[in-house]
N, C-alpha and C positions, 0 to 999 in steps of 0.2 A: 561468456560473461562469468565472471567469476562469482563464487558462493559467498551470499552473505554471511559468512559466519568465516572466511576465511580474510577477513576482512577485520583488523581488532584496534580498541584502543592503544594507546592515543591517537588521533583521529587525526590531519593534514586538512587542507582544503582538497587535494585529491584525493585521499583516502576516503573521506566525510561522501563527496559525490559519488565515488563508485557505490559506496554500503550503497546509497540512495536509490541505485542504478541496479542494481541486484535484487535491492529489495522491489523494487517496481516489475524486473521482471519473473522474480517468483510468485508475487500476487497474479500479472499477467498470467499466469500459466492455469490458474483457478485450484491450483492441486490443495486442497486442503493440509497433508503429508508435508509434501515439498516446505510449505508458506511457517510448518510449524516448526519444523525442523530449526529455524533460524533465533525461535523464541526460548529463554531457560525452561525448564522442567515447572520452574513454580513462577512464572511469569504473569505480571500482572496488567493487566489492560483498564480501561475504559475506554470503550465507543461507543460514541451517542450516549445515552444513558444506561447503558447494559455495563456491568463488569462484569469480566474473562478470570481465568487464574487459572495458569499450567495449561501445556500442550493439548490433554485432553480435553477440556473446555473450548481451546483454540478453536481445534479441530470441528470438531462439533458446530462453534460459533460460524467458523466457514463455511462449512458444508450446507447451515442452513442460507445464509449469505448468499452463495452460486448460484442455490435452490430456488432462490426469488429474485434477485438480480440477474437477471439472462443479459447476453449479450456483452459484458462486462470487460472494458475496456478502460484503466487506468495510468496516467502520468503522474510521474512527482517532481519535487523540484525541491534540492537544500535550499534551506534559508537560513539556516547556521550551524554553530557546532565547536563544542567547546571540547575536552580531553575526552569524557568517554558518552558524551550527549552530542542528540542532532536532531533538531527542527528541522519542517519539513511540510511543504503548502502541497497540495496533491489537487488532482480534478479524477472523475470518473464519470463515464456513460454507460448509463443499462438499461431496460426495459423489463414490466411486469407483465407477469403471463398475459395480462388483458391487451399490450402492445402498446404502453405509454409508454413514451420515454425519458429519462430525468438526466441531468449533472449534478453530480455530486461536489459539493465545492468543500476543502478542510486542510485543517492542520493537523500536523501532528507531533508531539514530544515525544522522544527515542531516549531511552536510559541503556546502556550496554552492560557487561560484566568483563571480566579480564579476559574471556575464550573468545569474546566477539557476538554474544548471544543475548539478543535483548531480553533485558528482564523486567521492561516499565515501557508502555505502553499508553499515551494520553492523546485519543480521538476527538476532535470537534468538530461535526458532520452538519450538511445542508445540504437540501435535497431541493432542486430547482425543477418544475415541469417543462421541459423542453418539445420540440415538434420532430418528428424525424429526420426531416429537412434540417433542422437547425445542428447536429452530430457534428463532430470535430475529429472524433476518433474511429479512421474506419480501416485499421489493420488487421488483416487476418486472427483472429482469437481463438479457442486460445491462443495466448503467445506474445513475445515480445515485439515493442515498440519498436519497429525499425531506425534501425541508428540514424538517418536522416530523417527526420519526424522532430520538430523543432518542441515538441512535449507540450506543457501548460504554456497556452497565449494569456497574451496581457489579458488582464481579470474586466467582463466586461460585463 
């Protein structure tokens, strides 16, 4: 899979997907390093209600992230994408130390810079209590989504 950052404005419809596809499998990977690597230096987020700013904050942000989401297996899916922007509807499933399990359901807004390195970052997160029976995602983690793995199902 190629590196999201090797990936740069103006964007295609296949261009747009693969950032999409790079970007899901460097989250997949959990590597805090790796995931930050793709964001500018002074890069700005909101997730959920928390804002991020720059790599080291990222990092940080991740690391406490992995820390309490175990098991953490995420899909994304473009939703759109204009020159150097890309929407982007995402699911995740993790579990907390206590062995509850959730999906995470959200969107996200993607702002790029001319190198390919996102510098605008807008999370909108939901956190659904699910049964462990009820899991969708159960590929070897870390790691990527294997390429036949149909990603996010219809929203149910």
């Amino acid at each position: 899979m190629s590196s999201t950052t090797a990936i740069r404005p103006p964007f295609t419809a296949e261009t747009a997907a693969a950032k999409v596809r790079a970007a899901e499998d460097a989250w997949n990977s959990r590597d805090p390093e790796r995931v930050s690597l793709a964001y500018s230096e002074d890069s700005e987020w909101r997730n959920r209600s928390e804002f991020v700013r720059g790599r080291t904050e990222i990092r940080a942000f991740l690391t406490r992230k992995w820390e309490q989401e175990l098991d953490y297996r995420l899909t994304k899916a473009l939703w759109s994408f204009t020159d150097n922007r890309i929407a982007v509807r995402f699911q995740y499933e993790y579990r907390n130390a206590a062995g509850e399990w959730f999906r995470a359901y959200g969107n996200e807004l993607w702002e790029f810079d001319e190198d390919g390195l996102m510098r605008r970052r807008e999370a909108s997160i939901n956190d659904v209590p699910i049964k462990e029976q009820e899991r969708r995602f159960h590929w070897p983690a870390p790691g990527p989504r294997p390429a036949d793995d149909k990603g996010i199902p219809e929203v149910r």
